[in-house]
C-alpha positions as CSV (number, residue, x, y, z in Angstrom):
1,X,-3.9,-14.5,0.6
2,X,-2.3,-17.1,2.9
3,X,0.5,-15.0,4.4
4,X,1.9,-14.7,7.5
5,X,1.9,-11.6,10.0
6,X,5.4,-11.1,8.9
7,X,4.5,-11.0,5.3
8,X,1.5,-9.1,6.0
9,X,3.2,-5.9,7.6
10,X,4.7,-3.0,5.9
11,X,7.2,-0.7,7.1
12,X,6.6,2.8,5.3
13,X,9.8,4.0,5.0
14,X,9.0,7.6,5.2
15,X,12.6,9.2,5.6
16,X,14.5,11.5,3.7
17,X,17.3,9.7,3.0
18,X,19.2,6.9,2.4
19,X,21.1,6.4,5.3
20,X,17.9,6.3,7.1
21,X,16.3,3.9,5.3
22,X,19.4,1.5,5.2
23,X,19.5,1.4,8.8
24,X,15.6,0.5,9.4
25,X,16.0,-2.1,6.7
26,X,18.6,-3.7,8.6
27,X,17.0,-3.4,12.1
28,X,13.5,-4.6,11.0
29,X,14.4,-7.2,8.5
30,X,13.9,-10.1,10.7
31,X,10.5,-9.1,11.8
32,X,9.3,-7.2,8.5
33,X,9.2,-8.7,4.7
34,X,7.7,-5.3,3.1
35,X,9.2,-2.0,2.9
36,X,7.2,0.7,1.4
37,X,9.2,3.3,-0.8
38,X,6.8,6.2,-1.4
39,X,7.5,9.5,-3.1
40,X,9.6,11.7,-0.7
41,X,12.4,8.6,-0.5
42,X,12.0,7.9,-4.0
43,X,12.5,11.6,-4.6
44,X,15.5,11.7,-2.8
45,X,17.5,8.7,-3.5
46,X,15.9,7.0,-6.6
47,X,16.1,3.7,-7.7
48,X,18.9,2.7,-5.6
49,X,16.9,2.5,-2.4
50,X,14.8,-0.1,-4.5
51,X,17.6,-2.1,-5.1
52,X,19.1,-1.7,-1.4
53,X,16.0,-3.4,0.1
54,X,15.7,-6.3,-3.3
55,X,19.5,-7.2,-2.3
56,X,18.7,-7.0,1.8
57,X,16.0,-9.7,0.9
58,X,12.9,-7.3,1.4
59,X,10.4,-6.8,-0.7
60,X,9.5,-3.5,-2.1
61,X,6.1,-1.7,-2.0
62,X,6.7,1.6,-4.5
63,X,4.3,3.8,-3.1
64,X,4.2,6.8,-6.1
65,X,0.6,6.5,-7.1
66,X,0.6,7.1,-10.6
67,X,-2.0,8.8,-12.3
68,X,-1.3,10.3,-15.7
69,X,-2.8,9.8,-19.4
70,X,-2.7,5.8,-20.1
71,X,0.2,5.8,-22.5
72,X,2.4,7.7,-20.0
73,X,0.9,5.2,-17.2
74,X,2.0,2.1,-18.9
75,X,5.0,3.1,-19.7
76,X,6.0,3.8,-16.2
77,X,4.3,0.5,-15.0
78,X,7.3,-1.0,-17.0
79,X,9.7,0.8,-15.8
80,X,8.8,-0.4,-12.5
81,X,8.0,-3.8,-13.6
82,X,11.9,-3.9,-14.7
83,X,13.1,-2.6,-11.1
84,X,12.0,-5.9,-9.6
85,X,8.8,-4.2,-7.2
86,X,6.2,-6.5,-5.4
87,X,4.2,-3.9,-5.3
88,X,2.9,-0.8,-6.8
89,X,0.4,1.8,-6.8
90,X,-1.8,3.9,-9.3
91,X,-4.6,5.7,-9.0
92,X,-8.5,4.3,-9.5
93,X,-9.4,7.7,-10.1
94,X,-7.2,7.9,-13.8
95,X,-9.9,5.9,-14.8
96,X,-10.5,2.7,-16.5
97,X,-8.2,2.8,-19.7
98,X,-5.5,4.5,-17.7
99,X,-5.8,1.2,-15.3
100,X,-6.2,-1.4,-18.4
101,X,-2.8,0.2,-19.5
102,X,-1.0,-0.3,-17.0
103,X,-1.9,-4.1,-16.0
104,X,-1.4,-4.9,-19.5
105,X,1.8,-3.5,-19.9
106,X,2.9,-4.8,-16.5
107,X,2.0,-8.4,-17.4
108,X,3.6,-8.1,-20.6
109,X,7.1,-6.6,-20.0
110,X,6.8,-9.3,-17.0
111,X,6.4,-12.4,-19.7
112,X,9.0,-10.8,-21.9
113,X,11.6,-10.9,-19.1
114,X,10.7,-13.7,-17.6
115,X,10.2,-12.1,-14.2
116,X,7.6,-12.3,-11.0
117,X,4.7,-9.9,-12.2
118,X,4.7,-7.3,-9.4
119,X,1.1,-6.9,-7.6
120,X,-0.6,-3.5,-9.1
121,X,-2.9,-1.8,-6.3
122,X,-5.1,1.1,-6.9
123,X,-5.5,4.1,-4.5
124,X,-9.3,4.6,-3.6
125,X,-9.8,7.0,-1.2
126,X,-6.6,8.5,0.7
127,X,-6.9,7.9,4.7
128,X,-6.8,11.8,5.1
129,X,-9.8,12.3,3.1
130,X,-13.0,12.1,5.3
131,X,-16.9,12.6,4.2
132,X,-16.5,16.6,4.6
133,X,-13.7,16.5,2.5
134,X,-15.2,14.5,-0.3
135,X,-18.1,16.3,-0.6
136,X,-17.0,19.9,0.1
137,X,-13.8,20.3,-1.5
138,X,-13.7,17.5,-4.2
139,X,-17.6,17.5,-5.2
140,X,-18.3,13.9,-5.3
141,X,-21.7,13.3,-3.6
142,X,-21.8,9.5,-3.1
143,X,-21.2,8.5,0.9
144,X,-17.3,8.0,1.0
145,X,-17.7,4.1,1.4
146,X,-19.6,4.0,-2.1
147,X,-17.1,5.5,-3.5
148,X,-14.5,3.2,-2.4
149,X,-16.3,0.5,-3.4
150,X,-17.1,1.9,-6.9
151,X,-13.8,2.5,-7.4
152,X,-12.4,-1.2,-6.0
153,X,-15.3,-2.9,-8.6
154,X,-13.7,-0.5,-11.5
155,X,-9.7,-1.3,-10.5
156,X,-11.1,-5.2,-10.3
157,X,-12.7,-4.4,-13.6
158,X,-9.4,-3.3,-15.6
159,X,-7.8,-6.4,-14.1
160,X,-5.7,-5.0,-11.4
161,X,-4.8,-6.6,-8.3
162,X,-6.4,-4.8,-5.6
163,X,-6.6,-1.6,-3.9
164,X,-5.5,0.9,-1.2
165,X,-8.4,1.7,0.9
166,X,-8.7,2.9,4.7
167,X,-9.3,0.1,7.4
168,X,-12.8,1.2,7.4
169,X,-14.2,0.0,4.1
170,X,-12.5,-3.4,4.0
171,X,-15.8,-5.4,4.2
172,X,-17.4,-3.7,1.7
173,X,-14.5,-4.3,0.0
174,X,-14.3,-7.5,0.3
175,X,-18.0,-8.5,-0.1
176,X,-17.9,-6.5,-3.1
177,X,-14.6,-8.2,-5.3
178,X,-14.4,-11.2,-3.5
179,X,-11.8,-13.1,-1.4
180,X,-8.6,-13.1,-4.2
181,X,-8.7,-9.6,-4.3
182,X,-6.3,-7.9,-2.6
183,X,-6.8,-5.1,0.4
184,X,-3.7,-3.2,1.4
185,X,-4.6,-0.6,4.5
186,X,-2.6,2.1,5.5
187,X,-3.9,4.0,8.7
188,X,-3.1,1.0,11.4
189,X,-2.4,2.2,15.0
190,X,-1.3,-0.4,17.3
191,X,-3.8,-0.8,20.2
192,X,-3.1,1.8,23.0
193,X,-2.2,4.7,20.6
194,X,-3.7,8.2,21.3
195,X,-6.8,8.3,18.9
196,X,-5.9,12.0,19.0
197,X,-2.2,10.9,17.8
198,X,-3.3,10.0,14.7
199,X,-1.6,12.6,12.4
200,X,-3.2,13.2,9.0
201,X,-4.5,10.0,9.1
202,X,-8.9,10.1,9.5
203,X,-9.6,6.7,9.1
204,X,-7.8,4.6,11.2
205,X,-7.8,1.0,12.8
206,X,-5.7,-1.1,15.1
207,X,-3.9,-4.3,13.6
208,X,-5.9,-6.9,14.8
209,X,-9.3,-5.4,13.2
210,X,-8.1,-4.7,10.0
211,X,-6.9,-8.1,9.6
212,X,-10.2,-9.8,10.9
213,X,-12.1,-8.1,8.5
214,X,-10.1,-9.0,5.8
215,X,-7.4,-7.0,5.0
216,X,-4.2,-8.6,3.1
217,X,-1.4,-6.0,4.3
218,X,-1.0,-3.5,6.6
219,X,1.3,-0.5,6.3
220,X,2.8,1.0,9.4
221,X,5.1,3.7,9.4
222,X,5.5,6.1,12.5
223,X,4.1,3.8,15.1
224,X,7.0,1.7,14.4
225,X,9.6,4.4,12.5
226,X,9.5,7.1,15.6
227,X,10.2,5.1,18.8
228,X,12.9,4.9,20.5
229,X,12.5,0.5,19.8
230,X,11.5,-0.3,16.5
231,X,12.4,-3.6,16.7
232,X,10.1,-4.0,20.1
233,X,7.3,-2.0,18.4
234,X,7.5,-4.0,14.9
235,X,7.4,-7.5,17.6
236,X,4.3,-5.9,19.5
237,X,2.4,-5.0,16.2
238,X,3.1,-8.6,14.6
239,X,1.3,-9.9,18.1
240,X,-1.4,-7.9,17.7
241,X,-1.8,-9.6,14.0
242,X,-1.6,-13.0,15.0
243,X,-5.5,-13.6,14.5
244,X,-7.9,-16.9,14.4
């Protein structure tokens, strides 16, 4: 995707309410187009959040990760569809139908209102999830980047838009769906973070990586979020993305 670094970062706007949020939007707006609404704001504050950051001039990333029988799937995808989103997230691991479902009814509600169809990515892999985990406590078998990959080729498959996936599996990504399919990567660490400050995140990379491997956005929350300057950390991260 031919974006800039600016259009390319994504504030995760991991707060718990909506005072909070309204006052990152409006510090960071100048230096970030993407805000990421996931399910502890959403829970909160609902869909007015969604419409604070639409009328700000953001974009919104809703972050909920659906993952529910097809019918119920699609019918949410709508709902979403109708907020105005540029983004939103479901599951690869609902499985092919429940995927089908939801791009179809996504580009159909979006034809029937005339309105910008919203990017669907699927979740792979989450970034706390390591090898142990896979195979110990969720019984898949396959190294952890097959898995990603089988489960980007299946998203591609049902005709979503891309994936979620972990900085680490971007190439295989990428030389697996091709160049138009798009690679969002959540656990980014700006270069001279603590790898040992990496919360629950397992997989992790710095800005400048990600993106020269091939990812298409990069979600940053707490390096950016939990400073005391978020507008200097949000300047320092888009420097670290302005790549060859």
């Amino acid at each position: 995707m031919k974006l800039s670094a600016q259009e390319r970062l994504v504030l995760a706007l991991d707060v718990d309410n909506f005072k909070k949020a309204e006052e990152l939007v409006s510090k960071l707006s100048d230096y970030v187009r993407v805000f990421k609404i996931g399910s502890q704001l959403f829970t909160a504050e609902g869909t007015k959040v969604v419409n604070m950051v639409n009328e700000r001039g953001g974009k919104v990333f809703l972050d909920l990760k659906f993952h529910d029988i097809p019918h119920t799937v699609a019918r949410a995808a709508e709902e979403v569809t109708k907020l105005g989103v540029y983004i939103f997230t479901i599951h690869t691991s609902g499985g092919y139908k429940m995927m089908k479902a939801a791009a179809e009814a996504t580009t159909k509600i979006s034809l029937s209102l005339g309105i910008r169809k919203p990017l669907i990515l699927g979740v792979t892999l989450l970034t706390s999830i390591n090898q142990e985990i896979l195979e110990k406590e969720i019984g898949i078998k396959k190294r952890l980047k097959e898995q990603v990959v089988a489960l980007a080729k299946l998203a591609q498959a049902a005709s979503l838009d891309g994936v979620v996936a972990s900085p680490q599996e971007i190439k295989e990504i990428r030389d697996a769906c091709g160049d138009d399919f798009v690679i969002l990567t959540p656990g980014i660490r700006p270069t001279g973070k603590s790898l040992d400050d990496q919360d629950d995140q397992k997989r992790i990379m710095t800005p400048g990586e990600a993106l020269k491997l091939g990812a298409d956005f990069l979600v940053v929350g707490r390096p950016i979020r939990n400073v005391t300057n978020p507008v200097e950390a949000a300047k320092k991260i888009l420097r670290e993305m302005e790549v060859d």
